[in-house]
N, C-alpha and C positions, 0 to 999 in steps of 0.2 A: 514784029519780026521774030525767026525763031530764034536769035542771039538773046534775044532781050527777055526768055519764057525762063520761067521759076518754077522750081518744085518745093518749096521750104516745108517741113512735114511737123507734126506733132506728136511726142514724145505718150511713152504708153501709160504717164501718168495720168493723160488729158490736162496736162498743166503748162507743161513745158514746151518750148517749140526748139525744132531741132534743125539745125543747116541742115543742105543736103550739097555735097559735091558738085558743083558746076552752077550753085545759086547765081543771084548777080546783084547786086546794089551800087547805086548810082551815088559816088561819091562827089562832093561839091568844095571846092578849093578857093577860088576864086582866080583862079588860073584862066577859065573859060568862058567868061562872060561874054553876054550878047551886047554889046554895044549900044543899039537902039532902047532895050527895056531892060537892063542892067540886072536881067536874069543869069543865074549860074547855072550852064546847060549842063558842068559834071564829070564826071569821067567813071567808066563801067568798072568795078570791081568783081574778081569771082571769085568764090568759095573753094579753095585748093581739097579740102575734105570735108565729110560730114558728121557731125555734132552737136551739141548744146555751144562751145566755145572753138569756133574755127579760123583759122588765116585765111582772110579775105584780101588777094591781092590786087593790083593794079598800078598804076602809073600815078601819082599827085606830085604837087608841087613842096617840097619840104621844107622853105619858108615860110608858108602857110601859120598863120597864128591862131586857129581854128577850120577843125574841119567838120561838117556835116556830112549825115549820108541818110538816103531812105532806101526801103526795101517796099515792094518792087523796085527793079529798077526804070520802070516805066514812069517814077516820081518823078518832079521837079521843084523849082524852089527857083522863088522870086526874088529882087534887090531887097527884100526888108525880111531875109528867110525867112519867109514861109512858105511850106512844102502844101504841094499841091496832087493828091491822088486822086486813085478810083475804087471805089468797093463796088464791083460787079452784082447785078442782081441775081444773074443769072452763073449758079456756081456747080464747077463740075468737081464731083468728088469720087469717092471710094470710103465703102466703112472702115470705121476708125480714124480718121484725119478732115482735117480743112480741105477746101479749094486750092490751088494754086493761084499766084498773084494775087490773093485778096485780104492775107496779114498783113496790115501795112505797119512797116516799124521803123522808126527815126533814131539820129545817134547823133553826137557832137561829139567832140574831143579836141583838145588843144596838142595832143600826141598821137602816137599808131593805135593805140588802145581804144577802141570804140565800146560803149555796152548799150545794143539799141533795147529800147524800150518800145512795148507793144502799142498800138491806138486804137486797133480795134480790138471788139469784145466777143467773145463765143457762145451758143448758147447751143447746151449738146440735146439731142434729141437720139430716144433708145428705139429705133423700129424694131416692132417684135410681129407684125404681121407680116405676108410674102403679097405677091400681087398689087407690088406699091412701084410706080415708077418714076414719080417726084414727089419731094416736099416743099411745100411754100410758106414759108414764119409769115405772120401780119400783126401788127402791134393790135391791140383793140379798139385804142384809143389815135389810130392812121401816125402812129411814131414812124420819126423817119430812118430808116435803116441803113438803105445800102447810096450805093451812087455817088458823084464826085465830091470828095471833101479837101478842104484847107487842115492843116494842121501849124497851130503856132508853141511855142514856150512859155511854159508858163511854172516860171519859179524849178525850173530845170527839169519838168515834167511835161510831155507835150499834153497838149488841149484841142482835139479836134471836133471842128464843129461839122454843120452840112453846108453845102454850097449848090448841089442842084440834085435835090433830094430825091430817094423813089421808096416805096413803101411796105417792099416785099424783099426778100433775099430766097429763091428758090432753088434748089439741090438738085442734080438729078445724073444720072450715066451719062460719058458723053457717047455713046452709041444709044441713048434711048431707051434704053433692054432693063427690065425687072433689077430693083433694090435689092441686096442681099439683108438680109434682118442685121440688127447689129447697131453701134451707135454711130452718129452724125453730127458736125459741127456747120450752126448755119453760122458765117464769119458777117460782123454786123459793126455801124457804128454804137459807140457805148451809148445804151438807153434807158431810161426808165419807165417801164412798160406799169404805168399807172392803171390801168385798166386790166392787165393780165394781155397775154398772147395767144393765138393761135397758129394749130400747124392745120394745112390741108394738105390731103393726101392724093395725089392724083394714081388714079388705078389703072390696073395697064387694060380694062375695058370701056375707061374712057369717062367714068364717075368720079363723084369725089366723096372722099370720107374727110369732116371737121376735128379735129380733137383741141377743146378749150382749157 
């Protein structure tokens, strides 16, 4: 739905991730529980301005003795929280930054003060040729990447695993139209790519170029 669309951007460090104005993350109280599967379904928080540190408002319950929250706010989060995303294989970008919707970041707090922490990992890639109209990451060794994962706590750090894995995370316009040169983040779960990686380059005549 278009309420629920994120733009959260990355900072010109390539380090940093930066709010953007109108974000959204999906805060969990335990105000809203589903009855049946004693899931917390949440309540939408949004990003009043953009930054590295912004006021994220919304509506919670403030008896609340802990609060969670994830970003997207397409997240959820089960009776034994753990949150439950998507890392898209398929990722639209612009050079210099991420996809949208696909840094997924978790927070707890027992107060208004949230500091989420990232789960997924980046891996940047410098096009320096023209006539490139997508990128495709592939582990060597078929690492799993993108696709829906679980995220649990672990020692106040999250730990996310895969849950219905896919094996590519690919870039590209979303009109389709020629890469401008410049750098690229493919947004991925954290891997270790034992083997080394590969990018393939799909050409906007319909070949492909490898680079190992």
């Amino acid at each position: 739905y278009a309420e629920d669309m994120t733009k959260t951007s990355l900072g010109s460090d390539g380090a940093s991730v930066l709010w953007n104005q109108g974000d959204k993350v999906r805060v969990f109280d335990g105000s809203n529980v589903n009855a049946e599967t004693g899931a917390d379904r949440g309540q939408i928080f949004t990003a009043q301005a953009s930054g590295s540190s912004v006021v994220i408002s919304g509506s919670a319950d403030p008896a609340s003795e802990e609060y969670f929250a994830i970003y997207p706010s397409t997240g959820s989060m089960n009776a034994s929280q753990e949150f439950s995303a998507n890392i898209p294989s398929q990722q639209i970008v612009s050079a210099g930054s991420f996809a949208a919707d696909c840094a997924v970041m978790v927070a707890k707090a027992s107060g208004e003060d949230m500091n989420f922490r990232n789960v997924t990992a980046l891996v940047e890639f410098n096009l320096q040729v023209g006539k490139v109209k997508s990128l495709t990451l592939i582990g060597n060794n078929n690492e799993k990447l993108t696709g829906s994962i679980k995220v649990n706590w672990n020692n106040d750090l999250p730990l996310a695993k895969s849950n219905v894995p896919e094996m590519t995370a690919t870039l590209r316009r979303e009109d389709g139209q020629e890469l401008s040169t410049g750098k690229y983040y493919f947004t991925i779960l954290p891997t270790n790519f034992s083997k080394g990686f590969s990018v393939v380059l799909g050409m906007t005549d319909g070949t492909q170029k490898i680079v190992r």
